[in-house]
C-alpha positions, 0 to 999 in steps of 0.5 A, a space after each residue: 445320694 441317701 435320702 434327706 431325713 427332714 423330707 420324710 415321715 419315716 426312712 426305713 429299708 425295703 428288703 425287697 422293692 418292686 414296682 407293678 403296673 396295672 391292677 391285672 398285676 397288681 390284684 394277681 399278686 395282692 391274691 398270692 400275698 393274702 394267701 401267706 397272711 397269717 396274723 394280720 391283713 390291713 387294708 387301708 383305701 378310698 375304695 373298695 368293692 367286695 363283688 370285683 375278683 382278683 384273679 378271672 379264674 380261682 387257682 384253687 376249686 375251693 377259693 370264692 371268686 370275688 375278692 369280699 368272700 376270699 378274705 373272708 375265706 383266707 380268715 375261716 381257714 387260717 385261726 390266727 388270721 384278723 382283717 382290719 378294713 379302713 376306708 373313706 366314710 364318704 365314698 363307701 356310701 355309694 360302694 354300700 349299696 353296689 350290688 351285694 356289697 352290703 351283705 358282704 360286708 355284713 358278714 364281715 361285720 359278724 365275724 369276731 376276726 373281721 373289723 371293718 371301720 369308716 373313717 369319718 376323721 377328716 376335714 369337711 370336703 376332705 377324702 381319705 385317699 391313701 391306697 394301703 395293704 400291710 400284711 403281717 407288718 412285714 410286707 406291704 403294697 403302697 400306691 395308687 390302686 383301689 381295690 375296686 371297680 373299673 381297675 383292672 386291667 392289663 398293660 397291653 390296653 386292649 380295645 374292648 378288652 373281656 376282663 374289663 367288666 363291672 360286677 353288674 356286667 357293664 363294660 369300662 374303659 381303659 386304665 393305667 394306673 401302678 403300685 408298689 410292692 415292699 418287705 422288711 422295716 418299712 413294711 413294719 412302718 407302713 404298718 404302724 400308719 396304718 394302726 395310727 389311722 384305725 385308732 383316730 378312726 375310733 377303732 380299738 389301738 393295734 400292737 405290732 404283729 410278731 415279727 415275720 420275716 418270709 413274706 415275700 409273694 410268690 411269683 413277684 420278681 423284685 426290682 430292688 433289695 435293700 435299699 432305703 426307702 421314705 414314707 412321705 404324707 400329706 395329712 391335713 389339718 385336724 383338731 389334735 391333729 398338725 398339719 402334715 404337707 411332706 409330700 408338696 414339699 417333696 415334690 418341690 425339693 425332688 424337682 428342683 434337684 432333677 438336672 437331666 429328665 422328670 418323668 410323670 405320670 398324675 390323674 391331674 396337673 392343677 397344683 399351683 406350688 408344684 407349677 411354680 417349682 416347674 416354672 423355675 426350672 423352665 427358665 434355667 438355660 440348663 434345665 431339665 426336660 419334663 415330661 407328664 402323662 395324663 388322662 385326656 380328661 378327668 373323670 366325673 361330672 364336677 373333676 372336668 371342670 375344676 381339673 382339665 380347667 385348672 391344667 389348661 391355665 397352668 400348662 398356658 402360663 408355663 409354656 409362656 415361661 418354656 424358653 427352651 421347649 422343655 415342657 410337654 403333657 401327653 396322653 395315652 390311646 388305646 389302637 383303636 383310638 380310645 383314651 386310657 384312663 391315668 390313674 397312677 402316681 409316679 414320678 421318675 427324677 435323673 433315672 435314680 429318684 423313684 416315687 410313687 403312692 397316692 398322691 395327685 398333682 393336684 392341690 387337693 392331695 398337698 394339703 387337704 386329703 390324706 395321701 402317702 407315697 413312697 421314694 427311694 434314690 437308688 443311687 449309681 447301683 440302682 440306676 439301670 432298674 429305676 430305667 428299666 421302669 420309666 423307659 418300661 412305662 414309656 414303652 407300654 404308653 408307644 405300644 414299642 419294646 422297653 429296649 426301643 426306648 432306651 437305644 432312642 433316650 440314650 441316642 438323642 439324650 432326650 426324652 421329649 425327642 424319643 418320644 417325638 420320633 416314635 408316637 404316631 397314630 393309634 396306640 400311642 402318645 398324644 400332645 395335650 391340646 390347650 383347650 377354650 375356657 369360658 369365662 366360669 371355667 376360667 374365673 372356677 380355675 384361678 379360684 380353686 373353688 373346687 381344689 382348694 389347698 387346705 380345709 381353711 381354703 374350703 370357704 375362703 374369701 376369693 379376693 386376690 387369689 388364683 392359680 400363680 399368684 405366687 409367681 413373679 409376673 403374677 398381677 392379680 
């Protein structure tokens, strides 16, 4: 089925489309596609650390080590090179004063082809959460991965695995996240959002790159090839600037047209309007099963309380709704029994309906940060490859073969039971547990204090609101 062109931002072709998993991947093949760069490198995040290395070993003896000095090295050698960094103000605040980022970035700042800009154009408590890198406008990665600390790692999850280090030599945990990689006109799309997002940050306006054609990494086998792919944004509201909220209403139109299976993976489950489109489908006699991976806990000191809280009344409520047991969340373990970190973004409809960008289940990216993510229906002719990712994701979460996965969906016709039949203990799935609020966890919850919608709902009156208001048995 083609995709709606009134569900996105832009509808252009991918060339070439593969999606990566994990940023041991992702960074390895980030290196080979910077080292093609010729006109323009544009990199567009929420973070980034010039102190983390793509690659643990340089495969040349002359290329830097860490990510800062390798690009600044990849424009040294190359004439035609200029690098364009755009990134959230407010959380580069923190990244400037890590280590020697601030004389990185101080060198970058003193290089004629080097343009480095934070961008300050968002709402107050609004972030700028796209994770972007367009090269040449004819290749680009769009996902769910910073160019940052404590990402990389592999998709085997190893306990106490070396390369999880930061910088300072401080050891992390384990992290899930994934990406994608695309080439052809909607790499040249990617591109001009980017340029749309440096001019309103204040930097001077970009044209397009000359065309290139051969841009493609070496190395990064492609999941697909020519196929249409849709740009879907949230942008929030700004002076001179309308709302945009195609990503909320893409969720609510992709599951309300599953009819057999939507698998996901999101850092959070707290957005109210995608809880309703769920809860209507738990009520229909033939509805789809849903299956959500999610950390254990979120991150940080302030995330726990307004997103684990947020998840646990939403996921109580549409579990009263469940009539027919088709709802879980899971969360990953490592073999020794430590929670993996989830971070990705992706979601999975009917085998055929991949998306996958930046954006979280969470109200925040709905209405209130700036997020992209990417989508395609890959039809009847697409439908193996979209398995082969899901089950492929499955697969690494139960520690099992993507084969193993596939004989077990394709014997009992459901994923809830597959994945039933194979978890166990040490690395594997395990059931989300509807914890205890307090009464502050509960009243945080139902307000969306701390993950409002919009930046009107920042300092809105609190009277009558809460988590499903919307619903039909909503009395509040």
């Amino acid at each position: 089925m083609a995709l709606d062109e009134g569900s996105f931002w832009r509808i252009a072709e991918a060339t070439r489309m593969s999606v990566i998993v994990d940023a041991e991947e992702y960074f390895r093949h980030a290196r080979t596609a910077m080292l093609q760069a010729r006109h323009r490198i544009m990199l567009i995040g929420w973070d980034f650390d010039a102190r983390i290395r793509l690659v643990h070993e340089p495969l040349d003896p002359a290329e830097p080590a860490t990510v800062g000095d390798f690009i600044h090295w990849l424009v040294e050698r190359t004439p035609t090179l200029e690098v364009h960094l755009l990134r959230w103000d407010v959380g580069a605040l923190k990244t400037l004063v890590r280590g020697s980022n601030i004389f990185t970035l101080a060198k970058w700042m003193r290089h004629p082809r080097m343009h480095t800009k934070l961008d300050s154009f968002h709402p107050t408590g609004g972030s700028h959460h796209q994770k972007i890198v367009v090269i040449d406008d004819c290749f680009a990665f769009c996902g769910g991965i910073d160019m940052t600390n404590d990402r990389w790692d592999t998709r085997c999850h190893r306990d106490g695995d070396e390369g999880r280090i930061e910088p300072n030599g401080k050891p992390y945990g384990p992290w899930h996240d994934a990406t994608s990689a695309l080439q052809g006109p909607v790499a040249a799309a990617l591109g001009e959002l980017g340029r749309e997002r440096w001019e309103r940050a204040g930097g001077t306006p970009l044209e397009p790159v000359p065309s290139v054609s051969d841009c493609w990494p070496e190395g990064l086998e492609a999941d697909f090839t020519g196929v249409q792919v849709g740009i879907a944004r949230t942008r929030p509201d700004m002076p001179d600037c309308a709302e945009v909220r195609e990503i909320e209403a893409l969720f609510v139109e992709q599951i309300g047209r599953a009819k057999r299976n939507i698998y996901a993976e999101s850092q959070y489950f707290a957005s109210r309007k995608i809880a309703e489109a769920i809860a209507a489908r738990l009520g229909e006699v033939e509805g789809p099963e849903i299956v959500i991976i999610n950390p254990l806990t979120a991150q940080g000191w302030l995330e726990p309380v307004a997103m684990d809280t947020a998840r646990a009344r939403l996921f109580s409520a549409l579990k009263h709704r469940d009539k027919y047991d088709r709802l879980r969340i899971y969360h990953p373990f490592t073999a020794g029994g430590e929670p993996i970190y989830v971070h990705a973004k992706v979601m999975i409809v009917d085998e055929r309906i991949l998306r996958i960008g930046s954006a979280n289940m969470n109200n925040r990216s709905m209405g209130l940060d700036t997020e992209c993510d990417v989508t395609i229906d890959a039809g009847d002719e697409g439908e193996a490859a979209v398995r082969a990712i899901r089950d492929g994701l499955i697969a690494e979460h139960l520690d099992v073969t993507p084969d193993t996965i596939m004989r077990e969906i394709e014997a009992r016709a459901s994923l809830i039971e597959t994945i039933e039949a194979l978890r166990g203990s040490g690395r594997s799935l395990r059931p989300y547990q509807i914890p205890d609020l307090s009464e502050v966890e509960k009243w945080l919850a139902d307000n969306e204090v701390l993950d409002p919608e919009s930046p009107s709902e920042m300092f809105e009156a609190t009277t009558r609101k809460g988590l499903l208001r919307r619903l039909p048995w909503h009395k509040g």
